[in-house]
PDB file with SEQRES, HELIX, SHEET and CRYST1 records, atoms N, CA, C and O in Angstrom:
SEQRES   1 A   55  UNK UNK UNK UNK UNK UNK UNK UNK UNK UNK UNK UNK UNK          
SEQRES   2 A   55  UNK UNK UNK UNK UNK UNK UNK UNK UNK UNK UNK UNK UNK          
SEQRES   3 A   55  UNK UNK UNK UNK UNK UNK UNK UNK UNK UNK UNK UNK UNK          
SEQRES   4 A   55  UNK UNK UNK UNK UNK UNK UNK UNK UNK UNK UNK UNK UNK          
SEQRES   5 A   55  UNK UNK UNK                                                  
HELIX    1 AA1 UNK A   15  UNK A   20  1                                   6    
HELIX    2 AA2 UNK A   24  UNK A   33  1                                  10    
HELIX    3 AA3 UNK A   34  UNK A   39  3                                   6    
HELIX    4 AA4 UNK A   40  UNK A   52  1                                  13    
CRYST1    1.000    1.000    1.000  90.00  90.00  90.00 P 1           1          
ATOM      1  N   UNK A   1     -15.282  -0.498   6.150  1.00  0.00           N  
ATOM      2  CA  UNK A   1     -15.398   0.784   5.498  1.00  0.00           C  
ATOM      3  C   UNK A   1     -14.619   0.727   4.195  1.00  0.00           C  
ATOM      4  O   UNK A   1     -13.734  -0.114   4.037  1.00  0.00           O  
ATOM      5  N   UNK A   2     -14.965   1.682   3.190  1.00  0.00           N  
ATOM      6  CA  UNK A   2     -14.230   1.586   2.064  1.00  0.00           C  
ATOM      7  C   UNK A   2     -14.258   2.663   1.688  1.00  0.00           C  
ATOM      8  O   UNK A   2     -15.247   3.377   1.857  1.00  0.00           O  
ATOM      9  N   UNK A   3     -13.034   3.111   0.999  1.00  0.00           N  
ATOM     10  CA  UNK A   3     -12.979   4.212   0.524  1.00  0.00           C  
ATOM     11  C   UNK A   3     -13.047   4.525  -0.838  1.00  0.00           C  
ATOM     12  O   UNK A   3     -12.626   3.781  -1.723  1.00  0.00           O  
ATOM     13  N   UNK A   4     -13.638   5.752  -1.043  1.00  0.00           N  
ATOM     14  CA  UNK A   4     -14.110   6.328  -1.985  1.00  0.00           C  
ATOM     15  C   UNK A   4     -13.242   7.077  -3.138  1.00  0.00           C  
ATOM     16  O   UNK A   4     -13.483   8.039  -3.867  1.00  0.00           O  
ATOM     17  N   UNK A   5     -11.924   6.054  -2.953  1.00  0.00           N  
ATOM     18  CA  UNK A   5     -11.143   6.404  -4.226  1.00  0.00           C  
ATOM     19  C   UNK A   5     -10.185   5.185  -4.499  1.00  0.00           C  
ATOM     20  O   UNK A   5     -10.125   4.070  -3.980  1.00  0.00           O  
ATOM     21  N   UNK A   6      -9.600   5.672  -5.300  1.00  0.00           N  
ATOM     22  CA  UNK A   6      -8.916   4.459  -6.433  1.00  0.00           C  
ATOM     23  C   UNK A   6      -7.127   4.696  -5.950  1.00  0.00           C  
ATOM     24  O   UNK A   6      -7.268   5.430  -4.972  1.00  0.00           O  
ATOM     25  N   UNK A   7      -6.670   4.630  -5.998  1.00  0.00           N  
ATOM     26  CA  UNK A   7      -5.315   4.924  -5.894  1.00  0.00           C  
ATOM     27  C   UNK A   7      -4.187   3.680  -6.242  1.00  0.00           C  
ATOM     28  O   UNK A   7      -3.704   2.775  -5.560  1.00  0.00           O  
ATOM     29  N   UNK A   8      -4.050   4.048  -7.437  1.00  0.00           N  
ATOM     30  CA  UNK A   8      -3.416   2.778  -8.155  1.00  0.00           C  
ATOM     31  C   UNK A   8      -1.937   3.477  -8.454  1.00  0.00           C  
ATOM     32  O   UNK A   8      -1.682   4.605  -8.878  1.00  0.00           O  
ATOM     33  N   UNK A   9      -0.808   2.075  -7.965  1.00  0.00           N  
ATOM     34  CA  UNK A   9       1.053   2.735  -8.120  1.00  0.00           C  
ATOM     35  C   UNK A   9       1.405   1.341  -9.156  1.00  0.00           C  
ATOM     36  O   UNK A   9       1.067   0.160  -9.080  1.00  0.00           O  
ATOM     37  N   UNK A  10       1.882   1.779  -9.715  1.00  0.00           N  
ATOM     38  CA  UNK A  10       3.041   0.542 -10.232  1.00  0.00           C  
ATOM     39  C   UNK A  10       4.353   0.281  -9.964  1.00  0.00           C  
ATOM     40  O   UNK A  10       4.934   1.341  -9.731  1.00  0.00           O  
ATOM     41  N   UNK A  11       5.018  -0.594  -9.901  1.00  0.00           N  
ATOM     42  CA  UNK A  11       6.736  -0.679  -9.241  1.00  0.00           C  
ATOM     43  C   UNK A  11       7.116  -1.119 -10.304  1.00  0.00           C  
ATOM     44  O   UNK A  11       6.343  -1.810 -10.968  1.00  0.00           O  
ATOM     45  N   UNK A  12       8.295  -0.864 -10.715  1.00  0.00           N  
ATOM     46  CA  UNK A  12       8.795  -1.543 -11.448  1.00  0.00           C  
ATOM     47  C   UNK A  12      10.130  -2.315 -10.977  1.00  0.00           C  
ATOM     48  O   UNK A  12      11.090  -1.626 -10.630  1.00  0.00           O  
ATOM     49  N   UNK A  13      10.226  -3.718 -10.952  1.00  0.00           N  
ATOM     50  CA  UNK A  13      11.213  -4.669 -10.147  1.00  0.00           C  
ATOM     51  C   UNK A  13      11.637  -5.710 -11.929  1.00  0.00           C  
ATOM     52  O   UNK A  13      10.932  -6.079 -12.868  1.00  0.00           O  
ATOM     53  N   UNK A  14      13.489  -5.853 -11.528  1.00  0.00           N  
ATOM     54  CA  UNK A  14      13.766  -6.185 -12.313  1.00  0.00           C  
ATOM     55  C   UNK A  14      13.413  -7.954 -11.870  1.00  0.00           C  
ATOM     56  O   UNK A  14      13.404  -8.435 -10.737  1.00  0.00           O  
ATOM     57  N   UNK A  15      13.134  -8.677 -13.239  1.00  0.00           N  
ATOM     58  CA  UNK A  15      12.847  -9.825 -13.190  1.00  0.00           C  
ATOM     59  C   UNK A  15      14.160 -10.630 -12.843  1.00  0.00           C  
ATOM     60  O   UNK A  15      14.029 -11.543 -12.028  1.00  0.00           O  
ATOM     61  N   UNK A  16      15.340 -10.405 -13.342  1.00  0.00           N  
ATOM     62  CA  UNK A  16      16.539 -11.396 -12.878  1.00  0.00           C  
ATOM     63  C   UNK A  16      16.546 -11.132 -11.325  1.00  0.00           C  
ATOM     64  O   UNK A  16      16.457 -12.133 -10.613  1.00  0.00           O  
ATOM     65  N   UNK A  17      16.652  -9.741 -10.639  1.00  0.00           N  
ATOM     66  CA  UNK A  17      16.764  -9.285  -9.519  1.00  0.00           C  
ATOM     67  C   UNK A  17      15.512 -10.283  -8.677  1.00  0.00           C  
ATOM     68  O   UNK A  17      15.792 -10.891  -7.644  1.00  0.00           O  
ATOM     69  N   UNK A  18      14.538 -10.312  -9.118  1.00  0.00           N  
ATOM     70  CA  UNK A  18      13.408 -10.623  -8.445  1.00  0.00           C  
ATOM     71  C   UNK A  18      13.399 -12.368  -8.673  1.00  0.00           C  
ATOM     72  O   UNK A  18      12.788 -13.058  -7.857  1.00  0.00           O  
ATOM     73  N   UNK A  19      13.951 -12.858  -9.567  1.00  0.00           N  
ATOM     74  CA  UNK A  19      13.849 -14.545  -9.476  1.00  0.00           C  
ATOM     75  C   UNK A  19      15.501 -14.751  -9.059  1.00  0.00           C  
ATOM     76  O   UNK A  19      15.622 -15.976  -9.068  1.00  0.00           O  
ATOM     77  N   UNK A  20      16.345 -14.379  -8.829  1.00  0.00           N  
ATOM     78  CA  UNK A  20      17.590 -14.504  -7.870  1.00  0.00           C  
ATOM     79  C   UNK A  20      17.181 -14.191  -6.126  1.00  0.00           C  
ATOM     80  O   UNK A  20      17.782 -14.614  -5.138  1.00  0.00           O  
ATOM     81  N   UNK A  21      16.515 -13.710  -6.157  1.00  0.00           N  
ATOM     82  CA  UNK A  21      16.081 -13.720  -4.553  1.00  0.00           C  
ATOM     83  C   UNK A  21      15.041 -14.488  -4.552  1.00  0.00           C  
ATOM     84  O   UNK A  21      14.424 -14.418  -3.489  1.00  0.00           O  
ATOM     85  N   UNK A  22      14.375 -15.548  -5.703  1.00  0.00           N  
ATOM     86  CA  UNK A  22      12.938 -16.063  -5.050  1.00  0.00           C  
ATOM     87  C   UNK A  22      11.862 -15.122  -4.531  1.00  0.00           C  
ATOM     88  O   UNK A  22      11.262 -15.335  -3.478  1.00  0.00           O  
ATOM     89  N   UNK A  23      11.600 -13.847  -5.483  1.00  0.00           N  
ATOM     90  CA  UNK A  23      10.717 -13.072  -5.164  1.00  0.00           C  
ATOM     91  C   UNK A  23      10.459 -12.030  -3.795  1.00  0.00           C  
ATOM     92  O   UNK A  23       9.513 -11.263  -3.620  1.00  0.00           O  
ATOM     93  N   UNK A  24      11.643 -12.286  -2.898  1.00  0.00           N  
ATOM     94  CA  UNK A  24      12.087 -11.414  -2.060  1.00  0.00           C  
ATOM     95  C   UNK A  24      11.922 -10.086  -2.655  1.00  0.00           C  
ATOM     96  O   UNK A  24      11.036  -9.329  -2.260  1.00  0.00           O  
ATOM     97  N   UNK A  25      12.610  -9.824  -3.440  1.00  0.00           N  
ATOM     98  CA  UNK A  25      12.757  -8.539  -4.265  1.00  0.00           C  
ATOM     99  C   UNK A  25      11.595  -7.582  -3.986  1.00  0.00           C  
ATOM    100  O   UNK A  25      11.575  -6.640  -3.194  1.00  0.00           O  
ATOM    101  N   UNK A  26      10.371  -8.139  -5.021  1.00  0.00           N  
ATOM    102  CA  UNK A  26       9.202  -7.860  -5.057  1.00  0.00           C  
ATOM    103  C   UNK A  26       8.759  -7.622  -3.147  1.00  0.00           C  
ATOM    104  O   UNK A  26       9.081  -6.629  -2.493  1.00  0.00           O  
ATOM    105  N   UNK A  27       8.124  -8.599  -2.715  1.00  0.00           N  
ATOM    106  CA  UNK A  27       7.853  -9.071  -1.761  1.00  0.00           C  
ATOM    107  C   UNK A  27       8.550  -7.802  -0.689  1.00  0.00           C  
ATOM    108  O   UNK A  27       7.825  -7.037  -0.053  1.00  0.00           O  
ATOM    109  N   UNK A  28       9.634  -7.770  -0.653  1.00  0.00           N  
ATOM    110  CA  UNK A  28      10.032  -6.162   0.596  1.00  0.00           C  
ATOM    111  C   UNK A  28       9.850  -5.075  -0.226  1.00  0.00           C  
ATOM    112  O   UNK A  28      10.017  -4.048   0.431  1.00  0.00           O  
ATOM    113  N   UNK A  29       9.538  -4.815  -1.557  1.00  0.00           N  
ATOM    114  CA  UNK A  29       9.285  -3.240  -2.079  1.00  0.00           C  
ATOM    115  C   UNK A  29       7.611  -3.157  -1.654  1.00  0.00           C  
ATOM    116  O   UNK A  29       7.097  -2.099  -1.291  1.00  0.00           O  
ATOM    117  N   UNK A  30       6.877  -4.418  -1.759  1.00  0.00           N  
ATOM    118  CA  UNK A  30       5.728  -4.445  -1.292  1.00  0.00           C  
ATOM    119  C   UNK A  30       5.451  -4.264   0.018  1.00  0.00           C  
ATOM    120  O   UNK A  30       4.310  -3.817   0.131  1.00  0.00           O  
ATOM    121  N   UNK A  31       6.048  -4.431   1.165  1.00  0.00           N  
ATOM    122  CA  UNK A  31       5.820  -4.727   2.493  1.00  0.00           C  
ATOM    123  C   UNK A  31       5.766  -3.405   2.914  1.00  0.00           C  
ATOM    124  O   UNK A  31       4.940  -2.689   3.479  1.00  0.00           O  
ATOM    125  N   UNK A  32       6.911  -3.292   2.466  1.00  0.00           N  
ATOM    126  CA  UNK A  32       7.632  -1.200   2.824  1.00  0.00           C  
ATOM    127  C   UNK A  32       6.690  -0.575   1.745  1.00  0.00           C  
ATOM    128  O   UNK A  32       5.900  -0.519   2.687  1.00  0.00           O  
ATOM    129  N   UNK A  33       6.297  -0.274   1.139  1.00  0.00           N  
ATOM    130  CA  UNK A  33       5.192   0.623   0.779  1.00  0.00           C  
ATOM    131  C   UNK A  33       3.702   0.398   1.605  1.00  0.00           C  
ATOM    132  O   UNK A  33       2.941   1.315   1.914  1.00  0.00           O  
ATOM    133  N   UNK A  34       3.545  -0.662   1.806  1.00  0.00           N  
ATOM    134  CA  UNK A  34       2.016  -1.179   2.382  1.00  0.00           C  
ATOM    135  C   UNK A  34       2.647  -0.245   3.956  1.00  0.00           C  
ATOM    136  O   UNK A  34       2.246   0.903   4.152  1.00  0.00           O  
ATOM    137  N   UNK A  35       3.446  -0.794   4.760  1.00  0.00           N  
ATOM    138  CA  UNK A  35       3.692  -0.050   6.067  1.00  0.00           C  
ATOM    139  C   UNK A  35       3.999   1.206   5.672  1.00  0.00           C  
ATOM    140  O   UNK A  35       2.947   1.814   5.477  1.00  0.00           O  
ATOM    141  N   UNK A  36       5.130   2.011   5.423  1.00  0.00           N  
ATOM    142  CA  UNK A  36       4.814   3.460   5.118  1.00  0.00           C  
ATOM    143  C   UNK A  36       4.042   4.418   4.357  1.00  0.00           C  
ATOM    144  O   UNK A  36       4.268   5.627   4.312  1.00  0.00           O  
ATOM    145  N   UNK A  37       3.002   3.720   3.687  1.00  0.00           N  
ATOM    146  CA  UNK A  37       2.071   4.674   2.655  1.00  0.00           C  
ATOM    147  C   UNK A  37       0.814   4.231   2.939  1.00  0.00           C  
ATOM    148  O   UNK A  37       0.030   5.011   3.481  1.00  0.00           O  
ATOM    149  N   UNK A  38       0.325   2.601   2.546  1.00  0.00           N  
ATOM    150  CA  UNK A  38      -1.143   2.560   2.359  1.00  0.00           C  
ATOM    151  C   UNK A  38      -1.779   2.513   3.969  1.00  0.00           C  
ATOM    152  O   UNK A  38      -2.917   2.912   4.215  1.00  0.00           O  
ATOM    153  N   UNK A  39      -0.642   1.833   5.255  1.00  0.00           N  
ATOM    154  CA  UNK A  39      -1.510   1.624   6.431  1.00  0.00           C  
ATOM    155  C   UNK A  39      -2.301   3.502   7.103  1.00  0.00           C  
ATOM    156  O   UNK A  39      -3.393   3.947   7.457  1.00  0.00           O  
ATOM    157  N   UNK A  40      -0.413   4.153   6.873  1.00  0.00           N  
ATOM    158  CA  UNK A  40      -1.318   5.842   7.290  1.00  0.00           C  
ATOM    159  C   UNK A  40      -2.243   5.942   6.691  1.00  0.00           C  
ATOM    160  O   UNK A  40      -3.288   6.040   7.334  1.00  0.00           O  
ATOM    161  N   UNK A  41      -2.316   5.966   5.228  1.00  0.00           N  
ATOM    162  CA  UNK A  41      -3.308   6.850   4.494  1.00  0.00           C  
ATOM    163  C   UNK A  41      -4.707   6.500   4.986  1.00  0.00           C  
ATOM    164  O   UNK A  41      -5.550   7.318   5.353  1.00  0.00           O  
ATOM    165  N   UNK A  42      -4.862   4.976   4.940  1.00  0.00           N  
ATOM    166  CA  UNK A  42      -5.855   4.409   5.420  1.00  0.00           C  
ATOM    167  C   UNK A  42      -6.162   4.808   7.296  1.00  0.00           C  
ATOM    168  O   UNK A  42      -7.259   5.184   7.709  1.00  0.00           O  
ATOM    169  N   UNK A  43      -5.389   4.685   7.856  1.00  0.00           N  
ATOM    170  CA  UNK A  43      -6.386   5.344   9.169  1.00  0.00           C  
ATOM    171  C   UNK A  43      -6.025   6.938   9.341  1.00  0.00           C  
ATOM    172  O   UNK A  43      -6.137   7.507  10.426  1.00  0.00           O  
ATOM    173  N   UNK A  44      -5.638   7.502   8.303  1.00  0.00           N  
ATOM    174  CA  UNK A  44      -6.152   8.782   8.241  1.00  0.00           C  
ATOM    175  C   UNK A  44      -7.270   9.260   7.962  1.00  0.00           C  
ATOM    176  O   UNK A  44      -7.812  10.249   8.456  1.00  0.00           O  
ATOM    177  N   UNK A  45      -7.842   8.188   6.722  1.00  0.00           N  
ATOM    178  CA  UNK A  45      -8.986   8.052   5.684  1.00  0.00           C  
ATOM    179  C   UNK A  45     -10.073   8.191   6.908  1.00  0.00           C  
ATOM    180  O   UNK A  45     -10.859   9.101   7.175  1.00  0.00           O  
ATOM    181  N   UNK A  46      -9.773   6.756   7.636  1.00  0.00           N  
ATOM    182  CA  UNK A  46     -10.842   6.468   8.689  1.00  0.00           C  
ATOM    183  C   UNK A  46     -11.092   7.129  10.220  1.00  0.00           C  
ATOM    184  O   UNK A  46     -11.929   6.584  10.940  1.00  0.00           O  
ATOM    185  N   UNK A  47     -10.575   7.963  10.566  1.00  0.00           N  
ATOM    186  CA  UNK A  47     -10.535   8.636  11.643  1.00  0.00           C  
ATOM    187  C   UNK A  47     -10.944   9.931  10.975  1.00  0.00           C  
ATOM    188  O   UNK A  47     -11.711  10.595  11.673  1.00  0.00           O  
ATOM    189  N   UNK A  48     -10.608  10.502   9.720  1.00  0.00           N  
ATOM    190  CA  UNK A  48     -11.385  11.949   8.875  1.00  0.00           C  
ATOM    191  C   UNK A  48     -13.049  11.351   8.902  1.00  0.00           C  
ATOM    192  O   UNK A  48     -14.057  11.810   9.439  1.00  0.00           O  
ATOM    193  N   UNK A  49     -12.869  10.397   8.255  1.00  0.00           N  
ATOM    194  CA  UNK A  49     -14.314   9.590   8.362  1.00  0.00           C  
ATOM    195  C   UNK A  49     -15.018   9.544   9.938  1.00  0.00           C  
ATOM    196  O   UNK A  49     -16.194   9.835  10.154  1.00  0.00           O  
ATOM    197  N   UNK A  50     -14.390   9.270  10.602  1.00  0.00           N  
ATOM    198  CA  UNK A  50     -15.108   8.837  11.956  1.00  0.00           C  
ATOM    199  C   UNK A  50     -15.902  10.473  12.533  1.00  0.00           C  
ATOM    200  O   UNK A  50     -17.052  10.752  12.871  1.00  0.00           O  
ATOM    201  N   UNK A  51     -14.495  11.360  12.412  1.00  0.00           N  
ATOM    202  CA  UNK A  51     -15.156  12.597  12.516  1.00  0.00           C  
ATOM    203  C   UNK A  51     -15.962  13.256  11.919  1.00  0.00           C  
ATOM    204  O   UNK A  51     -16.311  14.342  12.380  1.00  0.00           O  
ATOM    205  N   UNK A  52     -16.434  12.812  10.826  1.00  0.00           N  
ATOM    206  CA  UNK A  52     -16.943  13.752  10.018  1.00  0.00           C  
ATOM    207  C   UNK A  52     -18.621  13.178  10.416  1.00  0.00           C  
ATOM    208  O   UNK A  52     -19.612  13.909  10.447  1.00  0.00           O  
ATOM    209  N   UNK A  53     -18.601  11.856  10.665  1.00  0.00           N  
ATOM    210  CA  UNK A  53     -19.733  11.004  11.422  1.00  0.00           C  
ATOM    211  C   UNK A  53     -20.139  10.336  10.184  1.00  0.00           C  
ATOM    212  O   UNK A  53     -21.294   9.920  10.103  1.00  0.00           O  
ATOM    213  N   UNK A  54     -19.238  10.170   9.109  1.00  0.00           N  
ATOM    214  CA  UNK A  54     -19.503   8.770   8.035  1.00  0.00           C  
ATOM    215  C   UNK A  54     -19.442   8.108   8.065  1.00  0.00           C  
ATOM    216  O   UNK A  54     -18.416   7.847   7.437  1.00  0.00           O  
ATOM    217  N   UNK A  55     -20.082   6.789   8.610  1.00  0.00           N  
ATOM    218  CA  UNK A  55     -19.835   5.420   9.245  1.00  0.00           C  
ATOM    219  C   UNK A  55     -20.452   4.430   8.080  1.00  0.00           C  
ATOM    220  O   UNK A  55     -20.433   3.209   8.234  1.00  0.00           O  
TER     221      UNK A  55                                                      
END                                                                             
């Protein structure tokens, strides 16, 4: 299924911060947004969908 919108964030991560950890930095601001924001939104998306009978 795919959804029918765009939803684009930018982070901003400092580059010394982020090549002193070997990209760790980056890498957990990414993890923790993907688990607390994009996984809900997404099976919210898809269960509104399921009900609505948009398959």
């Amino acid at each position: 299924m795919k959804c029918n919108f765009d939803r684009g964030r930018m982070f901003t991560v400092d580059n010394m911060d982020n090549a002193e950890t070997a990209g760790l930095a980056f890498g957990r601001l990414a993890s923790e947004f993907i688990r607390t924001k994009v996984a809900p939104e997404v099976d919210a998306f898809r269960f509104a969908s399921y009900g609505a009978g948009i398959f």
